[in-house]
Each structure stands twice: as C-alpha cells, then as structure tokens.
Residue frames as qw, qx, qy, qz and C-alpha x, y, z in Angstrom:
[[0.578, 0.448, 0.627, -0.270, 107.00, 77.73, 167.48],
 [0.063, 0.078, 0.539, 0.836, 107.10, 77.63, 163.38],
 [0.393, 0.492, 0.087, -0.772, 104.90, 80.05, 162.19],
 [0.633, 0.476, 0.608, -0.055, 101.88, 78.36, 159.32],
 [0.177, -0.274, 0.481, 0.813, 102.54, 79.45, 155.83],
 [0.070, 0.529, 0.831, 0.155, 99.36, 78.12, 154.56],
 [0.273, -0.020, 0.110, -0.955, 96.88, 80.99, 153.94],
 [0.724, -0.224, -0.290, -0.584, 93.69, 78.32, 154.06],
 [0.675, -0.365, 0.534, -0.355, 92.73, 76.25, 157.15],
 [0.334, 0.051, -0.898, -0.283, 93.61, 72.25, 156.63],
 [0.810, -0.191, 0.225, -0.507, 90.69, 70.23, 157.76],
 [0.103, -0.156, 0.934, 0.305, 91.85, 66.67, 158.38],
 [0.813, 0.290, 0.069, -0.500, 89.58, 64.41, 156.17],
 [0.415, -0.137, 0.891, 0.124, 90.09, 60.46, 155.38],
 [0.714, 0.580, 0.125, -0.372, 88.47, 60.33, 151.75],
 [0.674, 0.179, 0.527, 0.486, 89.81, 57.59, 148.89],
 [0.176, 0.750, -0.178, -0.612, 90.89, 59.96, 145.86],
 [0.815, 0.184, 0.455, 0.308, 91.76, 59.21, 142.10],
 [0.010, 0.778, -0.328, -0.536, 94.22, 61.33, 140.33],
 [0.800, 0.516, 0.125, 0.281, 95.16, 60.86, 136.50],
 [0.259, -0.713, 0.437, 0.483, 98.72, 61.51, 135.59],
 [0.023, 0.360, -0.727, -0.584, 98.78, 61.39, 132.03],
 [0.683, -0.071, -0.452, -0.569, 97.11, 58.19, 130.93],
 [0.496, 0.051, -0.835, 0.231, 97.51, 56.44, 134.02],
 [0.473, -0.673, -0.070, -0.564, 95.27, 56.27, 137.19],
 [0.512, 0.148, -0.695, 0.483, 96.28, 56.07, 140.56],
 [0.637, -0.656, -0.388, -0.117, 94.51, 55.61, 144.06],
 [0.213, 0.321, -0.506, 0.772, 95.05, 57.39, 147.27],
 [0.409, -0.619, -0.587, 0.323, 93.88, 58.32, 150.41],
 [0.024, -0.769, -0.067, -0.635, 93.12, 62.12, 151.08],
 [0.476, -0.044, -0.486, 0.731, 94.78, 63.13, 154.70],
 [0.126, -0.567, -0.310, 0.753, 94.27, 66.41, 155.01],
 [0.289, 0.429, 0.508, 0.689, 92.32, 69.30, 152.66],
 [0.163, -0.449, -0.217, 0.851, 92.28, 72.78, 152.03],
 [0.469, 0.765, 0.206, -0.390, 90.15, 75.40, 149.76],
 [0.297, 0.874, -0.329, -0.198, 93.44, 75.30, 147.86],
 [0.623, 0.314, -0.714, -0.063, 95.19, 71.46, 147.72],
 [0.873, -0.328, 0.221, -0.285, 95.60, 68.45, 149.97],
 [0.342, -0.588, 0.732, -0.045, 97.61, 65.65, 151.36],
 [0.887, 0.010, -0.074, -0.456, 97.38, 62.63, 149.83],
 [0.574, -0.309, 0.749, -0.117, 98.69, 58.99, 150.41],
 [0.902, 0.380, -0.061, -0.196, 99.21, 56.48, 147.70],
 [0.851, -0.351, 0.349, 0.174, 101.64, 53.66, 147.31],
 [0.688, 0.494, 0.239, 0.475, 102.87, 55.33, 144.16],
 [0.478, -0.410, 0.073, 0.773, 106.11, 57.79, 144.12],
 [0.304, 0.870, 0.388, 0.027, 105.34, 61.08, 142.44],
 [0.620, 0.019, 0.000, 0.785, 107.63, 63.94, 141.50],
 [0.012, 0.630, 0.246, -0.737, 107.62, 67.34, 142.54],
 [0.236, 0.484, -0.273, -0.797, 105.79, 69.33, 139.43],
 [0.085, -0.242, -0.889, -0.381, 104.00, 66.43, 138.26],
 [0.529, 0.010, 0.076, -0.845, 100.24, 67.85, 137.28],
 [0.129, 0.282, 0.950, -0.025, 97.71, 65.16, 138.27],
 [0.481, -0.305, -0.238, -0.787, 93.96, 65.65, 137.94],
 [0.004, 0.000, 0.802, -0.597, 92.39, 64.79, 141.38],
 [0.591, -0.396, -0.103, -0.695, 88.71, 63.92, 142.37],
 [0.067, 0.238, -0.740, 0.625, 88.09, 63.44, 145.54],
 [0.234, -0.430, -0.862, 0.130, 85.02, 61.19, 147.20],
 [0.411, -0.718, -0.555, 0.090, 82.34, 63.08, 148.60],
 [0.170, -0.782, -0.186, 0.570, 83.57, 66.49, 148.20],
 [0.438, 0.865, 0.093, -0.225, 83.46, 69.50, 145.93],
 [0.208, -0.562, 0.700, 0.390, 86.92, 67.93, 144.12],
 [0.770, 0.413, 0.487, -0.011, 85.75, 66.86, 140.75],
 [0.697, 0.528, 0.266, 0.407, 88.45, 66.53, 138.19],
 [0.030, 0.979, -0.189, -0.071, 90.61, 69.72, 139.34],
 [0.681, 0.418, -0.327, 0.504, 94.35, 69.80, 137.96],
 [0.595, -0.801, 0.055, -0.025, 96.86, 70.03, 140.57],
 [0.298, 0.732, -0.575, 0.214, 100.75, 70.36, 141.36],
 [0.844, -0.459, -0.183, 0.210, 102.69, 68.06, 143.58],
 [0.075, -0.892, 0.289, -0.341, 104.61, 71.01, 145.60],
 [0.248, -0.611, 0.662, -0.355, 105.87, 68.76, 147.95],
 [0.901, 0.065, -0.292, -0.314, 106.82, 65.04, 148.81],
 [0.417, -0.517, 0.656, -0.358, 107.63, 63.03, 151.72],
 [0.053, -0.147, 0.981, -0.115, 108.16, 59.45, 152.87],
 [0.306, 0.192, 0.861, -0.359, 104.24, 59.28, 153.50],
 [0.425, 0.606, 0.668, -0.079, 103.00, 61.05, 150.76],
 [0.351, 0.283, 0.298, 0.841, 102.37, 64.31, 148.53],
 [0.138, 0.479, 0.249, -0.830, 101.32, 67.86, 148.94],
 [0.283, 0.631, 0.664, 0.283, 98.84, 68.68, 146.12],
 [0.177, 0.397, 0.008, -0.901, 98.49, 73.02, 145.39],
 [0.586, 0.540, 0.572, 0.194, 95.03, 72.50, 143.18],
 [0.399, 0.204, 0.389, 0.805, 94.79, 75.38, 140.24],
 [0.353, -0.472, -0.179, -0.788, 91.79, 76.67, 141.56],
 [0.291, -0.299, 0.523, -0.743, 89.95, 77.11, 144.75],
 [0.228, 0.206, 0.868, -0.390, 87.41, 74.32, 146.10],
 [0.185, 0.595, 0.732, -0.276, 84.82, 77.03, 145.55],
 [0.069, 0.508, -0.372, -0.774, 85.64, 78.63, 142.33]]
C-alpha cells in the first residue's frame, strides 16, 4: 500500500475555477481540494512552476497564487501559497 504524502485531507469537489497566468485567463474544473492546493482540469497544458492565480466557485479560493507541482495527462496539481484559512 503507498503511504499519502499529503499532510491535508483532499475532499473531492466538482467546482468551475479561473486561474490567470500572466495576462491570460484560463477555465477549469476543480477535482479535488485541499487547505493547501487542488486538482484541476482544463483543456490547456501548463508547466510545472508556472504561478497561476486561482479562484475557485463557491469556496474560500479568491484570487490565491499558486504553483503547478505536478502534471498529468488529465490535469494539474496546484500547491496554493497560503492555506484556505489563512
């Protein structure tokens, strides 16, 4: 069994997002979120260490800068800069 690395629970959650990268916006889908970043979906190819700014529908994500840590076939990890509830 692999052992979680994560030190905050994910909760899944299906919430539209909008991240700015530079001067450009780009739509997504939120997967999955933690106190501390989230999955998202979006039909656009990111690169690891690209800093978006991320608010998320209908939850205490408004405008937080974030990292893409990680990036797969379906999508991107997000690590925000701060907590949820900082």
């Amino acid at each position: 069994m692999r052992k979680e690395k994560r030190d905050f629970t994910r909760l899944t959650l299906h919430a539209k997002a909008n991240m700015l990268l530079k001067d450009q916006s780009i739509e997504g889908e939120v997967e999955n979120l933690s106190l501390k970043g989230a999955f998202v979906t979006t039909g656009w190819q990111l690169r690891l260490d690209d800093i978006v700014t991320i608010t998320i529908d209908d939850t205490l994500a408004c405008g937080i800068r974030s990292k893409v840590v990680r990036v797969t076939d379906k999508g991107m990890g997000l690590r925000f800069e701060r907590n949820l509830l900082d």
